[in-house]
N, C-alpha and C positions, 0 to 999 in steps of 0.2 A: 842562420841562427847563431849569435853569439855565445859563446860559452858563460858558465856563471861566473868563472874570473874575470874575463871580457867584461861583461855588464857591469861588476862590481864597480869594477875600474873607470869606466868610463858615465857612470850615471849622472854624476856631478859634475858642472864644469865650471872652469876658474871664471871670475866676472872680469874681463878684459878693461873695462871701462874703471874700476874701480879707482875710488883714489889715492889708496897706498896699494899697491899692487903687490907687492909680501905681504901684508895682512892677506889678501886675497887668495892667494896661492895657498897658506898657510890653514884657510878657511878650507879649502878646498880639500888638504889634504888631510885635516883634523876629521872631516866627515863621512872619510869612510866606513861602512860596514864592518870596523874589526870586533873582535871580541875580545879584544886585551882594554882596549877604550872602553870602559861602561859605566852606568848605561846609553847603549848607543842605540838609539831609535829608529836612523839609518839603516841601521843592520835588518831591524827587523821588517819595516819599511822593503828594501831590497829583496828580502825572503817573500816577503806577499808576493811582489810583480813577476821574482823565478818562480812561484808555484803556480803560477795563473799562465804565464805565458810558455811555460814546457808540461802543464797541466800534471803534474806532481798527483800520485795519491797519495804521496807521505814524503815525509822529511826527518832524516837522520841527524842528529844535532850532536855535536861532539868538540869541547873547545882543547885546545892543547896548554896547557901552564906555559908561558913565558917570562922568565925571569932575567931577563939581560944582565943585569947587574952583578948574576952571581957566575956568569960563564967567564971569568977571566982565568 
């Protein structure tokens, strides 16, 4: 069984055939589950399949502030 970071990470995958293949890659990585990206549908999308598939009675939701811009 893979962990929920596992899954995260790997539910999406690059389209190999595409025809700009950086746009591809870029697709790929814009559409993760974060929660700094919102709204992300993904995310919550991802959240159904970990409560179905580790059969969850609940879920704890907690986002952290990230501010990059202001850690210099």
């Amino acid at each position: 069984m893979r962990t929920a970071q596992e899954k995260k990470a790997i539910g999406i995958q690059v389209d190999e055939n595409a025809e700009d293949i950086y746009e591809a890659i870029s697709r790929r990585y814009l559409a993760i589950g974060c929660s700094v990206m919102t709204p992300n549908h993904n995310r919550f999308k991802s959240l159904d399949e970990m409560i179905t598939e580790y059969h969850a009675d609940g879920v704890f939701g907690h986002d952290l502030a990230v501010l990059p811009y202001l850690c210099y």
